[in-house]
C-alpha positions in Angstrom: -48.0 35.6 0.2 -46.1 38.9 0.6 -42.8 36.8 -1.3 -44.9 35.6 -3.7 -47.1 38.8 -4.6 -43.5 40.7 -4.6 -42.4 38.2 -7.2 -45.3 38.0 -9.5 -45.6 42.3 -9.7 -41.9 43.1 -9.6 -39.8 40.2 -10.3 -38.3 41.0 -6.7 -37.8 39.5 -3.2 -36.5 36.0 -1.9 -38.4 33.9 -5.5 -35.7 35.7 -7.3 -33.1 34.0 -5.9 -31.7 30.1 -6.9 -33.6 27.4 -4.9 -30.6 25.4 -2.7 -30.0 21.9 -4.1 -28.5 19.0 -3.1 -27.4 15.4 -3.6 -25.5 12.7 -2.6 -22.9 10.6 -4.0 -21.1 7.6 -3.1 -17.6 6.8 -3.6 -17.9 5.2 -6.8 -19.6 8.0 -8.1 -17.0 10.6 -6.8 -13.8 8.9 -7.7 -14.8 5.8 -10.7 -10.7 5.8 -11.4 -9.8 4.8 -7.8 -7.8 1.7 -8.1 -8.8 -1.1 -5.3 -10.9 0.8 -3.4 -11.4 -1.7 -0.8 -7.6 -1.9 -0.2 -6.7 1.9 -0.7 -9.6 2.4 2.7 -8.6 -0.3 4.7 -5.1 1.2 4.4 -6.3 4.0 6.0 -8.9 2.4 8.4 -6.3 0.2 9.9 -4.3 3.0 10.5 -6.0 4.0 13.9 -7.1 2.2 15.9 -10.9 2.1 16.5 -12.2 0.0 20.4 -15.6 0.9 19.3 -15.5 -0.9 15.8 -17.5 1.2 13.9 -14.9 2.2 11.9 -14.8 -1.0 9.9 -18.8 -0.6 9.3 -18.1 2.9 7.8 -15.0 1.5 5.9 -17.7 -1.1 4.7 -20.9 0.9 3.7 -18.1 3.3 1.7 -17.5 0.6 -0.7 -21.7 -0.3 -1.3 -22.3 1.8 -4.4 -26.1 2.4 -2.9 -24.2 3.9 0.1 -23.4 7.8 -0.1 -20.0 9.0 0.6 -20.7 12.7 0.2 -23.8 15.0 0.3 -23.1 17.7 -2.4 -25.3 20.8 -1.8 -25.5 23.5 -3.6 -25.8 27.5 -1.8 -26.8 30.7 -4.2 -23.9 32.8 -2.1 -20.8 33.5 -1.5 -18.5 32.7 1.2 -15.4 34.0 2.6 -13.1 31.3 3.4 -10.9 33.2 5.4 -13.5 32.7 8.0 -14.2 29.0 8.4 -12.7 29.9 12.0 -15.7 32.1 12.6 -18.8 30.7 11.3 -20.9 34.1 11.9 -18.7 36.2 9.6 -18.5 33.2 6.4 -20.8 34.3 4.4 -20.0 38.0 4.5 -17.4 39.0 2.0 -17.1 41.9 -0.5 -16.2 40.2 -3.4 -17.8 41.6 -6.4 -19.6 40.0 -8.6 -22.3 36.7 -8.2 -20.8 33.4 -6.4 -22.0 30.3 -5.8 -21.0 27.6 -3.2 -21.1 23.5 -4.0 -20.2 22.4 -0.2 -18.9 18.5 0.2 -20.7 16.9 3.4 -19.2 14.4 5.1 -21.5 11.5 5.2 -19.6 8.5 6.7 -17.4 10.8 8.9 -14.6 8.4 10.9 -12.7 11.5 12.6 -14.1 12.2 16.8 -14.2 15.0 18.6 -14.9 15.6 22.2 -17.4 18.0 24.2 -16.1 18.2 28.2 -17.6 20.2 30.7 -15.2 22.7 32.2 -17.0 24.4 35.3 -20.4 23.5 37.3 -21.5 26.6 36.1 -24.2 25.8 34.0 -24.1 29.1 31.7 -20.4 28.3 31.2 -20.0 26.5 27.1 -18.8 23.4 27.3 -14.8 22.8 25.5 -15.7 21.6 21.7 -12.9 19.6 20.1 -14.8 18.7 16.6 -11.3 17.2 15.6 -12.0 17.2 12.0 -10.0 15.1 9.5 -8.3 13.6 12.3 -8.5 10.2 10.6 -6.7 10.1 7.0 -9.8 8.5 5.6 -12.1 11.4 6.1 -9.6 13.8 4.2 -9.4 11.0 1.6 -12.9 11.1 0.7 -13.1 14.9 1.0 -10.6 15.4 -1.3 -12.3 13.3 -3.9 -15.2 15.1 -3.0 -14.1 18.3 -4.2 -11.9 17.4 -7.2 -15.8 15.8 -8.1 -18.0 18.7 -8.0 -15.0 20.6 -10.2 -15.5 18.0 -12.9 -19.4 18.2 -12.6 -19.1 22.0 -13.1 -17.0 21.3 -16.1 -20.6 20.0 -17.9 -23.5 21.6 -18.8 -26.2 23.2 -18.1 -23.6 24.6 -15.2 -20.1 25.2 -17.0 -21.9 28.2 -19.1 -22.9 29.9 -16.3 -19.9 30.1 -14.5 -17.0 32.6 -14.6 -13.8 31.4 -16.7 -10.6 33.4 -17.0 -8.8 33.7 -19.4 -6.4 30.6 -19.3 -10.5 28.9 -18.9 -9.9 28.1 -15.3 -13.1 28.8 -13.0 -12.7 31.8 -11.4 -12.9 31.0 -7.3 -13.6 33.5 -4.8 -10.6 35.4 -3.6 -10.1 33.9 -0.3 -10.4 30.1 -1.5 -7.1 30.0 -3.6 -7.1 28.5 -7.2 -8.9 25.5 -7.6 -7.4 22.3 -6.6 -6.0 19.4 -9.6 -4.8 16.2 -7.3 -6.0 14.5 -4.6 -3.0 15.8 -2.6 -4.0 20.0 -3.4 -7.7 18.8 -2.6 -6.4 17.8 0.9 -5.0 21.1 1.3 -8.2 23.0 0.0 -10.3 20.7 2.2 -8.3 21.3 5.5 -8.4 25.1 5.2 -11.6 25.6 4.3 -13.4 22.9 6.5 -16.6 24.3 8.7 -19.3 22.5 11.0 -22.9 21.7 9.0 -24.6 22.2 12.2 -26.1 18.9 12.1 -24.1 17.5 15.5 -24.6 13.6 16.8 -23.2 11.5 18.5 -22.1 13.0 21.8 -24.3 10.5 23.6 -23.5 7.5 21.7 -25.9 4.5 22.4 -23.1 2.0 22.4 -21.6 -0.7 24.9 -20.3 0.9 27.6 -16.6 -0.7 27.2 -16.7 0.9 23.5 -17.3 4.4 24.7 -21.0 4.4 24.8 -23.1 7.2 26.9 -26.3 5.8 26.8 -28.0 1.8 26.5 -30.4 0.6 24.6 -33.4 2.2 26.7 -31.9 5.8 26.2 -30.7 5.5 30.0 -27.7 7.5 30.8 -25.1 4.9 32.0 -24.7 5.2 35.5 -28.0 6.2 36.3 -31.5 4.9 37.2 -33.5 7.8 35.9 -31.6 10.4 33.0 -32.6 9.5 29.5 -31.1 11.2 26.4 -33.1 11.6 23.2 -31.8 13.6 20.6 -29.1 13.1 17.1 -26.5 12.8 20.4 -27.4 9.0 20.6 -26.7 7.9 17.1 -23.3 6.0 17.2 -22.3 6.9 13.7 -23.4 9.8 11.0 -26.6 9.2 8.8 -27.1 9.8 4.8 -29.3 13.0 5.0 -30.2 15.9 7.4 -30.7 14.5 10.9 -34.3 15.8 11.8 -36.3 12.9 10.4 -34.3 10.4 12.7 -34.6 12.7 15.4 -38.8 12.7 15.3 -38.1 8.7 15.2 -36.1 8.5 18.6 -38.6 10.7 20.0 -41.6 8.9 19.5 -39.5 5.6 20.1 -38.5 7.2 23.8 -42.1 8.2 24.5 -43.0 4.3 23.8 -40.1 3.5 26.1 -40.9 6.1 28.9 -44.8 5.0 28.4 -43.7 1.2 28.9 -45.0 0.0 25.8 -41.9 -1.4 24.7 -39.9 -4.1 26.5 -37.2 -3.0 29.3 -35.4 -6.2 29.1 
C-alpha cells in the first residue's frame, strides 16, 4: 500500500521502475539461419562422452521447436561485468547514465559441475565446481543466444529507447566490451561474462546408480535405508522455467511417498 500510495501522489518509489520480463526461445527461434541443426549438435554432443545418456535427450528436445533453448529475461539495471567472479558486487557499478540487462539462461544446460564435501565440519562450505561451458554445446547455444537478443533490440518498440553512438552501435556498459557480431566473439562475451541464476539442481540426481545417480525412484539416498532427498537436487536434467513449481510437486509427491500412499515397489 505504502508503494502504491507513493506512486499514485508522487510518481515515486519501486512502481516507477520497469517490471522484469522474460521469455523463452528455442533454437529455431534464436538462430533460423543455422544450417543442419541436427548435425551441427550432434557434432558437438558426440564430442564427450556422456555414461548417463542424458545428453542425447537434451541434444534431442534442442531441435523440437516447442522446446526452449534459452530463457531471455529482461533486468531494469545495470551490471558490472567485471564482477561475474563476485556475484555480491555485479550489480554495483558507477556507470552513468540508465542500463538495462537482457540475460541468456541456459535452459538445456549439458556442461556438470561438482559439489564435494571437504571437512566433517558441518559449518565448513562445501568445494563448488559449477564448470560452466565445459561442454562445446552449451557455449554454442549461448552464443546464439546473445547475438539473438542484439537483433531483437535492433526492432521496435526497444531500438528507440536505447543508446546509439555515433557510428549507431548500442552503446554497452563499460565493463562488457563492444557488442559481439559472430558466433565466435559471442563465445568470448559469453565465457567472460557468465554468472550462476541461483536456480541450482541436480546435485542429487534421481538416476541409475551406474549412471551417477544419488538418489532412486523413492527419493532414498542410495546406500541407505532411511535418508530421502527432496528438493530441485533430484532432477536429473534442467527444466524450461524457474524451479519452484517443480519443487512444490516433489514435495507433495515425497509426502505421498513417506505417507505410503504410493507404491514402494
Amino acid at each position: 500500500m505504502q508503494a502504491m500510495e507513493a506512486y499514485i501522489k508522487h510518481k515515486a518509489g519501486p512502481f516507477t521502475n520497469a517490471p522484469t520480463t522474460t521469455g523463452f526461445a528455442s533454437l529455431q527461434m534464436i538462430d533460423p539461419d543455422l544450417k543442419d541443426a541436427q548435425n551441427h549438435i550432434q557434432s558437438l554432443v558426440s564430442s564427450h562422452t556422456d555414461p548417463s545418456g542424458r545428453d542425447t535427450l537434451l541434444a534431442r528436445q534442442l531441435l523440437d521447436p516447442k522446446e526452449a533453448a534459452a530463457q531471455l529475461v529482461c533486468l531494469p539495471s545495470g551490471a558490472n561485468m567485471e564482477s561475474v567472479e563476485e556475484p555480491e558486487k555485479l550489480f554495483f557499478h558507477d556507470a552513468p547514465g540508465n542500463w538495462m540487462i537482457i540475460g541468456v539462461c541456459s535452459t538445456r544446460s549439458l556442461s556438470r559441475g561438482s559439489v564435494h564435501i571437504e571437512s566433517s565440519d558441518p559449518k565448513k562450505q562445501p568445494i563448488i565446481d559449477p564448470a560452466y561451458f565445459s561442454h562445446p554445446l552449451d557455449l554454442d547455444i549461448a552464443a546464439r543466444g546473445i547475438l539473438h537478443t542484439l537483433n531483437l533490440a535492433q526492432h521496435e518498440p526497444l531500438k528507440s529507447k536505447l543508446r546509439l553512438d555515433e557510428n549507431g552501435e548500442f552503446v554497452t556498459h563499460p565493463s562488457a566490451g563492444p557488442p559481439p557480431k559472430t558466433v565466435e566473439e559471442a563465445k568470448k562475451t559469453a565465457s567472460k561474462s557468465t554468472v550462476t541464476e541461483y536456480h541450482p539442481i541436480g546435485t542429487c540426481a534421481m538416476l541409475p546408480r551406474e549412471k551417477g545417480g544419488a538418489v532412486d525412484n523413492q527419493l532414498k539416498v542410495y546406500g541407505t535405508s532411511n535418508v530421502r532427498v527432496a528438493d530441485a537436487s533430484i532432477f536429473p536434467t534442467n527444466v524450461q522455467g524457474n524451479i519452484v513449481s517443480l519443487v512444490y510437486a516433489v514435495a507433495e509427491k515425497a509426502s505421498d511417498i513417506i505417507k505410503g500412499k504410493l507404491p514402494t515397489a
